[in-house]
N, C-alpha and C positions, 0 to 999 in steps of 0.2 A: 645378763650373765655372760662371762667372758664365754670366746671361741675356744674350744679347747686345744685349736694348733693354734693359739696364742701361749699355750702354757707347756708344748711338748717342754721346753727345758727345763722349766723350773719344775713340773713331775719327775723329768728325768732327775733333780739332784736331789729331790724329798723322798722317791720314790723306790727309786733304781731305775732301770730299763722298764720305758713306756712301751705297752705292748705296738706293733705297729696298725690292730684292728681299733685299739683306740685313738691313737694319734690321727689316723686316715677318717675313720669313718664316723668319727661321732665331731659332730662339727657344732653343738652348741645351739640355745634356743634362740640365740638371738637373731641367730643368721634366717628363722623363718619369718621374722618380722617383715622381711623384703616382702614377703610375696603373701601372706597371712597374717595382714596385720590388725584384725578383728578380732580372731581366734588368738592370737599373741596377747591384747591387750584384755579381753575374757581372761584366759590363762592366768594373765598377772593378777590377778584379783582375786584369782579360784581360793586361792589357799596355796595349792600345789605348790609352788614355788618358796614359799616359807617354811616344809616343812626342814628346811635346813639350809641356816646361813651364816655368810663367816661375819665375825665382828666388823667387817667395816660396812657392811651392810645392813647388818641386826640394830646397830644404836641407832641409828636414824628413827626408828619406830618408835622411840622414849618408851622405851619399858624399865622399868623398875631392876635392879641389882638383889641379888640374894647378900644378905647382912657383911661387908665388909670389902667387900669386890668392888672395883675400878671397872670400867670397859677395856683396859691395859691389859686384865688379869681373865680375859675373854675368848676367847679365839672362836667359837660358834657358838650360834642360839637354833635351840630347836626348836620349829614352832613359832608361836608369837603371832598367829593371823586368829585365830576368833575363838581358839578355846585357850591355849595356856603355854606356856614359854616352859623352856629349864637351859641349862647354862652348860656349855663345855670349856674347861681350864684349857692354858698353854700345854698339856700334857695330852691333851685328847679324852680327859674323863669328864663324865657326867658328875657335875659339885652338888653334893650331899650334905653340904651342912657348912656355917659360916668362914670366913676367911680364917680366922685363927683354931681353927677345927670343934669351935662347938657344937653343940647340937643348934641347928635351924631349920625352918622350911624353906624352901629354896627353888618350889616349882609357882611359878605369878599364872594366878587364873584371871585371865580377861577379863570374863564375864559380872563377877563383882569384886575384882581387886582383891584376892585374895589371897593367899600362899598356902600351902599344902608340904607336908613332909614327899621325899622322892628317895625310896632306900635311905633313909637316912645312916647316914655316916656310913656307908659304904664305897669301900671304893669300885667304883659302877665303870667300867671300860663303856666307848659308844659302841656298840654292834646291834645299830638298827637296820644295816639291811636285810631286803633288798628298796625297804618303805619309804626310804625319806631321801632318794638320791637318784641318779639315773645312771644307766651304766656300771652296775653294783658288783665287785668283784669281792671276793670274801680275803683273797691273798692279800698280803701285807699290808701297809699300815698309812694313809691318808694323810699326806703333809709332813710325812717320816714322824709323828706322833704316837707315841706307845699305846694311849686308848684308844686311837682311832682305830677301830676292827675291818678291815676292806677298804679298797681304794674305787674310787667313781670315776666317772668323766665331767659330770657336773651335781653342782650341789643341788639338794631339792629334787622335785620332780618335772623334768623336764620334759618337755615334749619328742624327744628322741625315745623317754620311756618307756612311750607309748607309742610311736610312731618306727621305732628301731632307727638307727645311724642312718643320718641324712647325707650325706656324701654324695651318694648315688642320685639321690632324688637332686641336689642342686647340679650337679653334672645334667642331667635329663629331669627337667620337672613333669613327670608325667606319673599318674598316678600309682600307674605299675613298679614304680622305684620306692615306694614307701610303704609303707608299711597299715592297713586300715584295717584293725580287729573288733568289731563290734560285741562281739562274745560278752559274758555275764565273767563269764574265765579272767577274758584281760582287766579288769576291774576290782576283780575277785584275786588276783594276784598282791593285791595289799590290802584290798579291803576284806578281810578275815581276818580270824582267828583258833589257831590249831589244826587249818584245813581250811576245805572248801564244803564241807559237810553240812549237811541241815542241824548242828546240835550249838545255840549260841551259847556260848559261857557267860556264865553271871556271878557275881558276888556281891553278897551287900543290900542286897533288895534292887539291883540291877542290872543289866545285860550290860558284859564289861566293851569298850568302845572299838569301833573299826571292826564290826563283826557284821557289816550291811549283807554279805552274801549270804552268809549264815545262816541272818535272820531271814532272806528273801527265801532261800529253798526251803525253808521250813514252816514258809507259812503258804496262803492261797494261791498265791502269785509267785510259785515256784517256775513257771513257764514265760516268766516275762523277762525281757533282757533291761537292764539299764540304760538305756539309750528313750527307751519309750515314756519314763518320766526327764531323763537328766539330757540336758547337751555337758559332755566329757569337757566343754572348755569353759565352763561356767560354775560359780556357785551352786555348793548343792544347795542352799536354800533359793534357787531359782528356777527350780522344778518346777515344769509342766501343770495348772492345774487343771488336771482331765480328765480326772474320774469318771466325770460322765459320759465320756466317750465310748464307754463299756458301760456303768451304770448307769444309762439315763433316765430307767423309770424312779428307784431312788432319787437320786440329782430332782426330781420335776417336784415331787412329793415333798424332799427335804426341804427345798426353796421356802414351802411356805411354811414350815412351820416353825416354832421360836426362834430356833438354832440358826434355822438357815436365815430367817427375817434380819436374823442381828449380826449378821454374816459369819458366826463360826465355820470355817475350812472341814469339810472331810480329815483332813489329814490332823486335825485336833482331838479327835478321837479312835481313830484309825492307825493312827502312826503318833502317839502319844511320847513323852522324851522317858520312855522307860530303860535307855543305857544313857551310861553317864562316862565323861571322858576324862573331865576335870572338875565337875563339880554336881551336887545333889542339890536342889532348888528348895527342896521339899521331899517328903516320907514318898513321895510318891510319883517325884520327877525330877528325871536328871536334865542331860544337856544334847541329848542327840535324840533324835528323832527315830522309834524301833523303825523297821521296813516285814516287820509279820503281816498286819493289817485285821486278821482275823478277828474278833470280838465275839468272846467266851462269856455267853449272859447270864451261867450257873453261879451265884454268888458263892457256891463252895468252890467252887476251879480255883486252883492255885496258878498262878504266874511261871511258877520255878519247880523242878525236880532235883533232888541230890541222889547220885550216885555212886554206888562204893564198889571201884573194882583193886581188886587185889591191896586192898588194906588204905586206899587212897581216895580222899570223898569227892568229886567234882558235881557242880550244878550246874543246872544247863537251862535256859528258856524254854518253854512249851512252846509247838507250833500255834499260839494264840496269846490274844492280849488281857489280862483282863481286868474284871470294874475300877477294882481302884486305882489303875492307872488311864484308863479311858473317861471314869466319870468323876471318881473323887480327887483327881488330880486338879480340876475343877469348886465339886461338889463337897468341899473337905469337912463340909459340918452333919453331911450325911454319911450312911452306909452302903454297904452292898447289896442289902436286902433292896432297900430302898431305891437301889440305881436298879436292880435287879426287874424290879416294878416297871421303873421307867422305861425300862432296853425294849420293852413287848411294842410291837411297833413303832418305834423309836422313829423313821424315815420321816412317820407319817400323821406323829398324832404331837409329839411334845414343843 
């Protein structure tokens, strides 16, 4: 990722006048590679860093075009690491539908090649921040681009994101110059939705995506921080597996029986893919992993509540998971009575 005092000028003639706390102090990821070059190279691979890039970087990833588009007719891809891509024009908007303005879908899901409608045909301005950039300023307009809503220091999410403008720190690398927030908070800054509240939003028969904090305060493990299953420079599917480190009379018991024999994971029932981000697998599982953990064995427990305040209905996650995402996501030729049977000492007998 370029240095951003590689680029005071050419901000300065897209931009207007670069402010001088960005030009100074936000010095770009690349420059921590010197001295972090583990945590650099995790980083690259996290995701992080894709979720926003300009086209001379995006096509190298051979992803697929929405119906009549060039990479010419490109200027950013958002996205494009493990769940799904969408496409920003030379104007700064998010494309809604094919080159010659039919109707199309236009958002590539990874995971099985697919495409999906995104606003279709609307004209969608970008204003994703602060989630998909670093250094997020909401004033004017990114590469002097009319849909680009805010201007960054770098694209994606950078490790100054997270760490605050390194200036300082490479002047004096000492710990005290950067910035180290383990908090559930700094995390919780993009992973939500609608807040930082215990109430996840859901629609569709699932918890809608990037609602991890959401989900954690609302379910058993409202006291736990993120740090204790994840390292912050790594894939999340490279989680910690520790369960036992807290349950280990379960963990001893599970081992031996069928589940654990044939090695199904904790977290397959436990943190089952009941939100979905870009795609539904099945009636009963999407594509992210909840983080509630809870397991509601009443085959009447409903999953979701609806809510009607002032003439407007939202539905929310329950602080818990239940059967038919824990078992028949699985078991899809049974039911909930049936799983409901099974759940009665589950650890230790199935």
């Amino acid at each position: 990722m370029k240095n951003i005092l590689t680029l005071t000028g050419m901000l300065a003639l897209a931009l207007g006048p670069v402010s001088s706390a960005m030009a100074t102090d936000y010095v770009g990821s690349e420059k921590c590679f010197e001295c972090h070059a583990d945590q650099f190279n995790d980083w690259q691979a996290s995701g992080h860093p894709w979720k926003l890039r300009k086209m001379e970087k995006a096509r190298y990833a051979k992803l697929p075009l929405p119906p009549g588009y060039s990479w010419d007719d490109i200027s950013y891809v958002i996205g494009g690491a493990n769940k799904k891509a969408r496409y920003i024009d030379k104007k700064g908007y998010i494309i809604t539908s094919a080159k010659d303005g039919k109707e199309a879908k236009t958002q590539y899901n990874i995971q099985d090649g697919s495409w999906s409608f995104y606003h279709k045909g609307e004209k969608k301005p970008y204003k994703c921040g602060p989630c998909h950039m670093t250094a997020y300023n909401p004033e004017g307009n990114q590469d002097g681009m009319e849909g680009m809503i805010g201007t960054w220091a770098e694209d994606g999410i950078g490790c100054e994101e997270c760490h605050g403008p390194g200036a300082a720190h490479i002047s004096e690398p000492v710990k005290t110059t950067i910035k180290i927030d383990r908090s559930v908070e700094s995390c919780g800054k993009c992973h939500q939705r609608g807040g930082m509240g215990p109430e996840p939003l859901a629609s569709s028969g699932f918890i809608q995506h990037h609602e991890q904090i959401n989900e954690l305060k609302a379910g058993v493990h409202k006291d736990l921080t993120c740090l204790e299953c994840h390292s912050p420079h790594k894939r999340a599917i490279l989680a910690k597996n520790n369960c036992a480190e807290c349950h280990e009379e379960e963990a001893a018991t599970y081992a031996k029986n069928i589940h654990g024999l044939q090695g199904t994971r904790c977290v397959e029932c436990h943190m089952p893919k009941a939100s979905k981000s870009a795609i539904s697998v099945a009636s009963y599982i999407g594509d992210v992993r909840t983080h509630i953990f809870k397991i509601n064995t009443d085959p009447k427990a409903e999953m979701f509540k609806t809510v009607e305040e002032k003439g407007k209905k939202s539905t929310f996650a329950q602080g818990y998971v239940t059967l038919e995402y824990a078992c028949l996501s699985c078991h899809a030729s049974r039911d909930k009575n049936w799983a409901a049977g099974k759940a009665k000492g589950f650890h230790r007998n199935n």
